[in-house]
N, CA, C and O atoms as a DFTB+ gen file, in Angstrom:
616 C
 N C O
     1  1      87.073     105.327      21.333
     2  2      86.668     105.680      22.681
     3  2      87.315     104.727      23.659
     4  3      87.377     103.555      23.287
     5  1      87.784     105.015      24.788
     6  2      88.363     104.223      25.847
     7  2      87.294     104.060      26.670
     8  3      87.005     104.886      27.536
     9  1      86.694     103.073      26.473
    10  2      85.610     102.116      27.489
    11  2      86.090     102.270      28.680
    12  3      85.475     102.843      29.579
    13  1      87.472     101.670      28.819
    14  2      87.858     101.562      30.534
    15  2      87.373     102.564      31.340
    16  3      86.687     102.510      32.360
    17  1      88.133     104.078      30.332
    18  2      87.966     105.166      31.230
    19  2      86.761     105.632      31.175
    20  3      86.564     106.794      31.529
    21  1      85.685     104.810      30.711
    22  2      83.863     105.775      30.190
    23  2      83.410     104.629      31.617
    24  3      82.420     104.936      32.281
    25  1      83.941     103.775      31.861
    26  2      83.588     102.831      32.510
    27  2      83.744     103.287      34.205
    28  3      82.939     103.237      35.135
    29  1      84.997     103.689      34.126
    30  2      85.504     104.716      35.640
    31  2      84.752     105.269      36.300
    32  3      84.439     105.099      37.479
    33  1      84.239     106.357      35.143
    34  2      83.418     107.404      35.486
    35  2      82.086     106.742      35.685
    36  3      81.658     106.717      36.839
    37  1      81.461     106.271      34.853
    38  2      80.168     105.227      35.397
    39  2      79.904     104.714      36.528
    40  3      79.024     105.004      37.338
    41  1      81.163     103.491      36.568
    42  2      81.375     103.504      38.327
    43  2      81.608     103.555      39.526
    44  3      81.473     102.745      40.443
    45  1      82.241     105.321      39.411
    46  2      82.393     106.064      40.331
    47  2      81.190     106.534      40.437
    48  3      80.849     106.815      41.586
    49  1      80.000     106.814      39.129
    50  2      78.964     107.432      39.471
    51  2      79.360     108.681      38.863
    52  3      78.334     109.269      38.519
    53  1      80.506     109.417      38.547
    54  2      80.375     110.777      37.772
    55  2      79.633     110.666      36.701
    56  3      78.553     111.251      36.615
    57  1      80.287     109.635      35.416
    58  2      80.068     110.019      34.209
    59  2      78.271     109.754      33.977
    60  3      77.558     110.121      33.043
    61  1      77.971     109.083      35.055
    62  2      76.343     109.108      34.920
    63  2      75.636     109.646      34.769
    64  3      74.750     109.674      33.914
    65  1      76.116     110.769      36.408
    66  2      75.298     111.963      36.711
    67  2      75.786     113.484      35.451
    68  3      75.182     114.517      35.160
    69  1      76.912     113.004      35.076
    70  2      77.124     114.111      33.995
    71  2      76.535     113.772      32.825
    72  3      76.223     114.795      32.216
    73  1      76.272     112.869      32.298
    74  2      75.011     112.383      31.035
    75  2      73.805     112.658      31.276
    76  3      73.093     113.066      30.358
    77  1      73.336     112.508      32.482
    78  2      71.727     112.785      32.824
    79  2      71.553     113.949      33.174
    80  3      70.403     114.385      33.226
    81  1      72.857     114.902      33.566
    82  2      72.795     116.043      33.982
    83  2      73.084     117.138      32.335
    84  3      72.576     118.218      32.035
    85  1      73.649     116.652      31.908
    86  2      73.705     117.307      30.574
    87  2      71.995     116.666      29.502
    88  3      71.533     117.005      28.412
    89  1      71.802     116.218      29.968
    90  2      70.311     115.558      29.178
    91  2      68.823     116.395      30.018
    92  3      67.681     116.442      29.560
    93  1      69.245     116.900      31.152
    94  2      68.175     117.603      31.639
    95  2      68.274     118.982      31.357
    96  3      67.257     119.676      31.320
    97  1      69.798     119.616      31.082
    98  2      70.131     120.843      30.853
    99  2      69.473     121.053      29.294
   100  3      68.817     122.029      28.930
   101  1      69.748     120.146      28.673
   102  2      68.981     120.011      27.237
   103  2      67.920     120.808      26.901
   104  3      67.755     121.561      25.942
   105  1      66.699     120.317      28.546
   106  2      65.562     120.708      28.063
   107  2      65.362     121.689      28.980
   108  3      64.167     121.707      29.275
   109  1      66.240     122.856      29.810
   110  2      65.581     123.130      30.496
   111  2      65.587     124.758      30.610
   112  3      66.328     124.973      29.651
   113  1      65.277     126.037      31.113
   114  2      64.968     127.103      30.814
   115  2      63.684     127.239      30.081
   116  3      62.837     126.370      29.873
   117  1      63.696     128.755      29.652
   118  2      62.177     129.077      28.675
   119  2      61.918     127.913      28.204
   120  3      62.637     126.929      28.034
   121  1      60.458     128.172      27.941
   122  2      59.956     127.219      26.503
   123  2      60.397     127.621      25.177
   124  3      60.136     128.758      24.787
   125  1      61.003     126.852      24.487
   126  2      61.587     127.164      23.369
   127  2      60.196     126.461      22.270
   128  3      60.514     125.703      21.354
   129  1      59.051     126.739      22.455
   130  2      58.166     127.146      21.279
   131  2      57.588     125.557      20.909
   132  3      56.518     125.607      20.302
   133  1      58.045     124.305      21.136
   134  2      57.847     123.215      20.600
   135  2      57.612     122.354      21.202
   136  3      58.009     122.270      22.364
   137  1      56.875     121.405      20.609
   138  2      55.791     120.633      21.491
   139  2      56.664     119.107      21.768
   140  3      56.863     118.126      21.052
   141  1      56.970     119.387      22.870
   142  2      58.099     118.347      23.584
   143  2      56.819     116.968      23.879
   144  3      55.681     117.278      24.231
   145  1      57.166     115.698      23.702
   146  2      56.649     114.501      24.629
   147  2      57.313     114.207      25.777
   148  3      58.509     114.422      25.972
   149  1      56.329     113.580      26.750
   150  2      56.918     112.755      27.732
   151  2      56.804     110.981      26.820
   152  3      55.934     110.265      26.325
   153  1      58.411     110.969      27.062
   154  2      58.448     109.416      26.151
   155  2      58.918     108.476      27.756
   156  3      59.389     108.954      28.787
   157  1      58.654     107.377      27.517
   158  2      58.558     105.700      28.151
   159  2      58.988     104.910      27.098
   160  3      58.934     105.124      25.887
   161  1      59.463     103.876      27.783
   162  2      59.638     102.272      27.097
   163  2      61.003     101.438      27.091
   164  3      62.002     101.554      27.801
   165  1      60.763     100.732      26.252
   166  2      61.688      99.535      26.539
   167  2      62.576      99.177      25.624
   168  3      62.357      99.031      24.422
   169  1      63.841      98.997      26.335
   170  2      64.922      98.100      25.565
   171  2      65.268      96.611      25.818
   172  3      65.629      96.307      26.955
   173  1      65.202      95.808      25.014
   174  2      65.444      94.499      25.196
   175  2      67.093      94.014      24.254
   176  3      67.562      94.800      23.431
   177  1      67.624      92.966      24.489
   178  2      69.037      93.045      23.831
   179  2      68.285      91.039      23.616
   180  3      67.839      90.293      24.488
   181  1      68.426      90.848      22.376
   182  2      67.764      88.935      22.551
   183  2      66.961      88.464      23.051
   184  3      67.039      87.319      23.497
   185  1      65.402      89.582      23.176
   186  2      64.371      89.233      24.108
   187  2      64.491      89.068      25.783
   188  3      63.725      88.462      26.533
   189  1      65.913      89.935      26.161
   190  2      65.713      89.994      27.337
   191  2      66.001      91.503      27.622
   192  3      66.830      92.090      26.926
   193  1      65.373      92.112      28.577
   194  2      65.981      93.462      29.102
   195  2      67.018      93.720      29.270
   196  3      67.753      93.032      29.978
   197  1      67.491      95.072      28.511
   198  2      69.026      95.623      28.701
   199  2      69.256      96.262      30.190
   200  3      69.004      97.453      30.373
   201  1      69.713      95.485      31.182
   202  2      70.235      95.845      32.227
   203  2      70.456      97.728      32.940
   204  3      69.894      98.514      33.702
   205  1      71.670      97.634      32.032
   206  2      72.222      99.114      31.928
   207  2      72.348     100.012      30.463
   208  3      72.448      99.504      29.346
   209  1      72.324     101.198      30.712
   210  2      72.365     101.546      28.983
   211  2      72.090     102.955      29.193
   212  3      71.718     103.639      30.146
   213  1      72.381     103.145      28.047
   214  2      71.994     104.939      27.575
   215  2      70.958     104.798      26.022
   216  3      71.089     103.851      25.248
   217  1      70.125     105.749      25.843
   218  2      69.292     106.051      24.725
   219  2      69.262     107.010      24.624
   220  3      68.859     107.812      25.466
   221  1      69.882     107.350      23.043
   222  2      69.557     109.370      22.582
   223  2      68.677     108.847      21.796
   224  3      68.536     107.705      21.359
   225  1      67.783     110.342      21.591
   226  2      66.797     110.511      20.647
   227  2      67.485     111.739      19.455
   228  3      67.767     112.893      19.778
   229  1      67.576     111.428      18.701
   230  2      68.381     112.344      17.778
   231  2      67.348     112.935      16.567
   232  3      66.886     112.171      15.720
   233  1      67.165     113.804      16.578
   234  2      65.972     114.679      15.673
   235  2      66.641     114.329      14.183
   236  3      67.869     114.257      14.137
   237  1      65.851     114.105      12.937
   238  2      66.287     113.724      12.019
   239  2      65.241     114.004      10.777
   240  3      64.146     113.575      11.141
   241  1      65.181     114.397       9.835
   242  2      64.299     114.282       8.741
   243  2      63.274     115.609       9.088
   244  3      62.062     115.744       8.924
   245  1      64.281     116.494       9.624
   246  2      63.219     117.930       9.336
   247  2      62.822     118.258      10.952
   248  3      62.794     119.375      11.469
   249  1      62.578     117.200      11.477
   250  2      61.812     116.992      13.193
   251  2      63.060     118.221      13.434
   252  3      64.232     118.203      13.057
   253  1      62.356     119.199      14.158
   254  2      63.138     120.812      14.997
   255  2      63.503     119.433      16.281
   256  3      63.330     118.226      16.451
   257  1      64.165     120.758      17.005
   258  2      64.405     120.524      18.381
   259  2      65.857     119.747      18.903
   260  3      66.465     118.949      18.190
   261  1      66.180     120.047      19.947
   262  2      67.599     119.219      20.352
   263  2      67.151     118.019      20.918
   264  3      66.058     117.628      21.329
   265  1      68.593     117.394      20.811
   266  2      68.731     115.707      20.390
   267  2      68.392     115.580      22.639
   268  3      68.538     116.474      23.473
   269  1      68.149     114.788      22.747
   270  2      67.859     113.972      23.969
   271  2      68.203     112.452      24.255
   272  3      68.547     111.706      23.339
   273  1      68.076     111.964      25.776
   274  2      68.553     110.961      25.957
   275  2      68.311     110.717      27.562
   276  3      67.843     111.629      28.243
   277  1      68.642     109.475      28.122
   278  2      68.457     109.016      29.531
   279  2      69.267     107.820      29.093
   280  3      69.875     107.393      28.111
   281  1      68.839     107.383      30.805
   282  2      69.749     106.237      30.991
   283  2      68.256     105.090      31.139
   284  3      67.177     105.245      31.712
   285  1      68.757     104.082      30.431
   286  2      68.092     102.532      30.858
   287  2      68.469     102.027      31.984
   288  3      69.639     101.827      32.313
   289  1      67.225     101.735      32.804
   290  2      68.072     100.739      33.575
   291  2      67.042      99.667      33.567
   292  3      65.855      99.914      33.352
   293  1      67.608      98.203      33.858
   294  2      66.288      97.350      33.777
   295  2      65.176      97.340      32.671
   296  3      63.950      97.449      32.707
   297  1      65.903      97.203      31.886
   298  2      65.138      97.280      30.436
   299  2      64.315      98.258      29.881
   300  3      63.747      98.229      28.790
   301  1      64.301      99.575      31.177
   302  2      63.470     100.557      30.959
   303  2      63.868     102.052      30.758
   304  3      65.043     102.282      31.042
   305  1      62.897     103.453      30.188
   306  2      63.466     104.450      29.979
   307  2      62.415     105.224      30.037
   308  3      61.369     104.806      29.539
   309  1      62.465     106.823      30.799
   310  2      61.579     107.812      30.710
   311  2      62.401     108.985      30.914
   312  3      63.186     109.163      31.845
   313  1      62.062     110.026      29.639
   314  2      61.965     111.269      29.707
   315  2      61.256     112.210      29.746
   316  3      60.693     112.536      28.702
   317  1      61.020     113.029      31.043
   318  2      59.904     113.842      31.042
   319  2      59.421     114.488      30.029
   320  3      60.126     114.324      29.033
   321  1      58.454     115.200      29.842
   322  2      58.063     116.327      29.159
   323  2      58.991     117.313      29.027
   324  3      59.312     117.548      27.862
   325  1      59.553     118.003      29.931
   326  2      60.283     118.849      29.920
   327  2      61.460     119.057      29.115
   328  3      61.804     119.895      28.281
   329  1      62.079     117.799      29.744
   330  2      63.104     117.463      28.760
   331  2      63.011     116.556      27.449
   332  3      63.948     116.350      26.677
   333  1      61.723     116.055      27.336
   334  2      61.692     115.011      26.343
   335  2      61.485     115.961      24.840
   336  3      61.144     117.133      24.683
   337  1      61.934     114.660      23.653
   338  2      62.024     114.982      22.482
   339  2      61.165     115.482      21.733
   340  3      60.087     115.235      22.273
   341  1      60.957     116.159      20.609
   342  2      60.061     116.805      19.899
   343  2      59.259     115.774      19.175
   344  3      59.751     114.765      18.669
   345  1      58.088     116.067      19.158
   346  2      57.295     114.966      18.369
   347  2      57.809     115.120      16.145
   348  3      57.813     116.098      15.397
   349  1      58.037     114.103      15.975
   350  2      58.547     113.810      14.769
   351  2      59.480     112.558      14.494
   352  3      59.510     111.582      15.244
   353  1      60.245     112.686      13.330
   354  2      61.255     111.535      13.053
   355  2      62.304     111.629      14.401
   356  3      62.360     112.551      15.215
   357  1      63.009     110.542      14.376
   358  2      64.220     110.440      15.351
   359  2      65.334     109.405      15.249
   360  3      64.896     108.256      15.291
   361  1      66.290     109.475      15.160
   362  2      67.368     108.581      14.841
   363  2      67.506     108.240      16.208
   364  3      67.385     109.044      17.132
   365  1      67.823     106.750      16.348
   366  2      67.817     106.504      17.846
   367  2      69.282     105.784      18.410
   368  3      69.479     104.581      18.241
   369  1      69.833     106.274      18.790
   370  2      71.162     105.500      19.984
   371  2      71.345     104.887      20.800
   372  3      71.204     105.474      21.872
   373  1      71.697     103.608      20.883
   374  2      71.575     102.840      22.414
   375  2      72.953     102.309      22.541
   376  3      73.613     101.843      21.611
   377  1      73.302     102.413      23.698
   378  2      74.847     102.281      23.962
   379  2      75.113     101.393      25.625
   380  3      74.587     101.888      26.622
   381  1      75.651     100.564      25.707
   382  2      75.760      99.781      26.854
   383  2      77.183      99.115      27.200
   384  3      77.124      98.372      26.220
   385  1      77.961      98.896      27.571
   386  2      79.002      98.519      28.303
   387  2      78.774      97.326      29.461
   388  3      77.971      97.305      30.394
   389  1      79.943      96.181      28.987
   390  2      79.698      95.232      30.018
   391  2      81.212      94.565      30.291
   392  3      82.122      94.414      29.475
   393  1      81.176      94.227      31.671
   394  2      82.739      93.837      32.020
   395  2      83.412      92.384      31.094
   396  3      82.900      91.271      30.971
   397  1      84.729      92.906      30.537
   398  2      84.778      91.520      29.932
   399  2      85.914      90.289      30.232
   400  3      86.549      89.541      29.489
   401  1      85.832      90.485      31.854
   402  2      86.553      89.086      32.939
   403  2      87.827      89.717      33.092
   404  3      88.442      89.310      34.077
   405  1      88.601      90.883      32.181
   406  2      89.649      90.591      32.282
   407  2      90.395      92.084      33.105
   408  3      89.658      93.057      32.946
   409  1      91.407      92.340      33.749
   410  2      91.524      93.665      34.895
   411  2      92.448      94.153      33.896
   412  3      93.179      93.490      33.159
   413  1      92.285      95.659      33.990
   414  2      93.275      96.470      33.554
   415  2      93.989      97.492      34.342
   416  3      93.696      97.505      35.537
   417  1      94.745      98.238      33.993
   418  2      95.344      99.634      34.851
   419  2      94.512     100.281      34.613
   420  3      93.828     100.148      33.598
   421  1      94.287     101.453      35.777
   422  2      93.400     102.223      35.648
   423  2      94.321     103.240      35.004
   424  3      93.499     103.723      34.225
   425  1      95.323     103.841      34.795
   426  2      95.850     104.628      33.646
   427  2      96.502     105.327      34.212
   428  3      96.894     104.891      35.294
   429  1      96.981     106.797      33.796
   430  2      97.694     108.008      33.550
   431  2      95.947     109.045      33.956
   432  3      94.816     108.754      33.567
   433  1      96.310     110.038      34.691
   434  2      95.235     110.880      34.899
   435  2      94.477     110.398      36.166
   436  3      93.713     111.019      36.905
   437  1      94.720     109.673      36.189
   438  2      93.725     108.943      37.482
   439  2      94.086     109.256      38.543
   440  3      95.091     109.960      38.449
   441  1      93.585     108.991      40.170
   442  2      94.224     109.516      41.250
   443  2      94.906     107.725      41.207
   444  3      96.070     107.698      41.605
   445  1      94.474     106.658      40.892
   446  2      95.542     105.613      41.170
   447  2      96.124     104.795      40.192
   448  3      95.956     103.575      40.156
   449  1      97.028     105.645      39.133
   450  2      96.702     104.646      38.121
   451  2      97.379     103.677      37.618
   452  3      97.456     103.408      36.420
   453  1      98.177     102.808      38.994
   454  2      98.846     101.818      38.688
   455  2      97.495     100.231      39.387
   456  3      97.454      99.003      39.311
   457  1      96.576     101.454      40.050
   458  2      95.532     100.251      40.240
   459  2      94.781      99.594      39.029
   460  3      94.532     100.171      37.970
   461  1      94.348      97.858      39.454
   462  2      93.520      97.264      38.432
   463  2      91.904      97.253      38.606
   464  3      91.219      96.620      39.410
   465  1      91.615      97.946      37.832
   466  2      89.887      97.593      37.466
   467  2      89.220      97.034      36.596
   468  3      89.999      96.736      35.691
   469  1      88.360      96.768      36.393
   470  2      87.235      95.440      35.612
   471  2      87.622      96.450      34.370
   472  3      87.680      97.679      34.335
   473  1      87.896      95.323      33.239
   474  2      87.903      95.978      31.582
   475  2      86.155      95.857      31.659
   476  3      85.424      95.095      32.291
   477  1      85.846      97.091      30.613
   478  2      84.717      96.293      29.844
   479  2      84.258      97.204      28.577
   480  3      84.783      98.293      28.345
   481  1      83.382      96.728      27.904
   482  2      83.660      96.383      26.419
   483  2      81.975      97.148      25.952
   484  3      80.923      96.854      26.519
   485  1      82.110      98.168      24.785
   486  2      80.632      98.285      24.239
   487  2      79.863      97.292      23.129
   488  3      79.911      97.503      21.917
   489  1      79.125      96.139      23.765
   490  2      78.799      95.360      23.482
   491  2      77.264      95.486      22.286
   492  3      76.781      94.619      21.558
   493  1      77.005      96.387      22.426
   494  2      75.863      97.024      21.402
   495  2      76.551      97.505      20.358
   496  3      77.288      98.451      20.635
   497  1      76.534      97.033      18.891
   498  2      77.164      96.772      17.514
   499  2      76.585      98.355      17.111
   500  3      75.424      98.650      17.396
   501  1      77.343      99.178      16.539
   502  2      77.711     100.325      15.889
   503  2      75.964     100.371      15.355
   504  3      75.295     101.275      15.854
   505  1      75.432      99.651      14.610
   506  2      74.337      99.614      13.890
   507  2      73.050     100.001      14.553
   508  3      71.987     100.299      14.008
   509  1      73.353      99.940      15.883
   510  2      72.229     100.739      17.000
   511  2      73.040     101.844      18.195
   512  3      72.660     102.196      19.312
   513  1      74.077     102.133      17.553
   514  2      74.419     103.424      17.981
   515  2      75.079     104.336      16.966
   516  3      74.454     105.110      16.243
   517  1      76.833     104.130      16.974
   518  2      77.176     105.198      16.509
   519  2      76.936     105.404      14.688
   520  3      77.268     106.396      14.039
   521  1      76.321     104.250      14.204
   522  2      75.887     104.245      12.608
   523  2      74.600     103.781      12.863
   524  3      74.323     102.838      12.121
   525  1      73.415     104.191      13.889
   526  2      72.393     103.778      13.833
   527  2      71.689     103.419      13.127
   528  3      71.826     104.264      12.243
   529  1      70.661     102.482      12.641
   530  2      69.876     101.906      11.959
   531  2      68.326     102.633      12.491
   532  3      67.376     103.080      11.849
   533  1      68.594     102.505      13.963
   534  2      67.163     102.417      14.431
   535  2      66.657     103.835      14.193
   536  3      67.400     104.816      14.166
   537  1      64.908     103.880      13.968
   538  2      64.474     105.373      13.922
   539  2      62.842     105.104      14.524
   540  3      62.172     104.121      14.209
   541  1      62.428     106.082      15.349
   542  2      61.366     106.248      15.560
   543  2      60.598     107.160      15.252
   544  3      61.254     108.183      15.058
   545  1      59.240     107.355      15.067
   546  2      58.267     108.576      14.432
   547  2      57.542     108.791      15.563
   548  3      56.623     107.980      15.684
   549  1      57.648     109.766      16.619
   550  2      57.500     109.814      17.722
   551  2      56.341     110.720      17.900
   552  3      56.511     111.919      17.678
   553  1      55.096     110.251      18.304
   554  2      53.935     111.676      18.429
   555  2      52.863     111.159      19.936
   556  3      53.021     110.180      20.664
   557  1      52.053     111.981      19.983
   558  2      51.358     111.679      21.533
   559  2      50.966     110.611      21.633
   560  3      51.115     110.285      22.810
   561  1      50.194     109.227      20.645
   562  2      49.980     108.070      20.760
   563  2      50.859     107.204      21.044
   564  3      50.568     106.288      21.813
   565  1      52.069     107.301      20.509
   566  2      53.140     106.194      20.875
   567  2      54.427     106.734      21.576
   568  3      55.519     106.166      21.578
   569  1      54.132     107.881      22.149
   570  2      55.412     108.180      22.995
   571  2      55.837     107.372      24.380
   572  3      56.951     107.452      24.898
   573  1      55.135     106.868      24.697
   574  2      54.464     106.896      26.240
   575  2      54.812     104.694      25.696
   576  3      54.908     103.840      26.577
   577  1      54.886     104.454      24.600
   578  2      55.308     103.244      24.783
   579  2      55.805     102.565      23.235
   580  3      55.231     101.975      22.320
   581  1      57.264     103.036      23.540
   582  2      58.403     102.926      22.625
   583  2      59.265     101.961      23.061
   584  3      59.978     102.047      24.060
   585  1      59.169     100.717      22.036
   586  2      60.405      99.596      22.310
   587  2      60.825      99.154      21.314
   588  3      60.427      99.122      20.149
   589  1      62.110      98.625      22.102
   590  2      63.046      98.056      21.072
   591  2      63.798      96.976      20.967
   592  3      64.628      96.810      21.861
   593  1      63.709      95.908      19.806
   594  2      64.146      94.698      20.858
   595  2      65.426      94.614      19.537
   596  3      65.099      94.329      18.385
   597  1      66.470      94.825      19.817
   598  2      67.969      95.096      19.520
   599  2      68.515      92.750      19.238
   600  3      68.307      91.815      20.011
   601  1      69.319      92.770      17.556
   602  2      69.171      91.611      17.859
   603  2      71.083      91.433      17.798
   604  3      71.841      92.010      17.018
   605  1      71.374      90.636      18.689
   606  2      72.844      90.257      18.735
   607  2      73.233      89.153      18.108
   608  3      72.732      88.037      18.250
   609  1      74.317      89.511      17.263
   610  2      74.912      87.850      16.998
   611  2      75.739      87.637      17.311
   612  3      76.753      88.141      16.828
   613  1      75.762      86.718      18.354
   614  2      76.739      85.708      19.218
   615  2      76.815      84.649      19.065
   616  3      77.575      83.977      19.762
C-alpha cells in the first residue's frame, strides 16, 4: 500500500469522508433481518490514546452480517445502530498512519506532483490489522464499552 498517497487523501479530507461514507452505506437501506449494536469505546496505543485511526469490525466464526468500521479520533469510536455490527464473534482492525519527518513527491496522478508533502508511515504492526490477532464477542452488555489497549515495541 502507498501510505503517501492513503495519506493525501486523508489530508485533503477525501479519503476520510470516502471510508466513513462507504461504512455508513454498509448499513444502510431495508433492515436486513439482524440484530445490529450500537458499539462505543476505546483505543489506546502504550496506555495512551490513539490520536487518529480507523477500526473494522470484521464478522468471523459464523457471526452473519457485513464487516463495519469508523474512524478513531482521540482515542475514541462509535457506530450507530444502524450501521453498527452484528452481535457475535468479530475479528478486529485498527490501522493508523503517522508522519515520519521526512518530505516526499507527491507523485504521478496528482494535480501537483512535483510538490513535497509529509511522508508517513503505518505505524500499527500487521498483528492488529492486516493479520489481526485482535477479536471481540460483541453482544448488548459490552457493546457500548469496547477497548483496546494495542502494545508497541519500540
Amino acid at each position: 500500500m502507498n501510505y503517501g498517497m492513503w495519506y493525501r487523501y486523508v489530508r485533503c479530507g477525501r479519503g476520510l469522508s470516502l471510508l466513513v461514507g462507504l461504512s455508513i452505506l454498509s448499513g444502510c437501506g431495508e433492515s436486513d433481518g439482524l440484530d445490529h449494536l450500537h458499539v462505543k469505546g476505546t483505543v489506546k496505543v502504550n496506555g495512551a490514546p490513539l490520536d487518529n485511526g480507523r477500526i473494522s469490525f470484521l464478522p468471523t466464526g459464523g457471526t452473519p452480517g457485513p464487516s463495519t468500521g469508523t474512524v478513531i479520533k482521540n482515542g475514541e469510536f462509535e457506530i450507530p445502530l444502524a450501521q453498527g455490527p452484528v452481535a457475535g464473534k468479530h475479528r478486529i482492525e485498527i490501522m493508523a498512519v503517522r508522519p515520519t519527518g521526512r518530505k516526499i513527491r507527491e507523485g504521478s496522478g496528482s494535480e501537483n506532483p512535483d510538490e513535497l508533502v509529509e511522508e508517513v508511515e503505518q505505524f500499527i504492526p500487521p498483528k492488529y490489522n492486516q493479520k489481526s490477532e485482535l477479536t471481540t464477542d460483541l453482544n448488548e452488555s459490552n457493546a457500548e464499552s469496547v477497548a483496546f489497549d494495542l502494545k508497541l515495541d519500540e
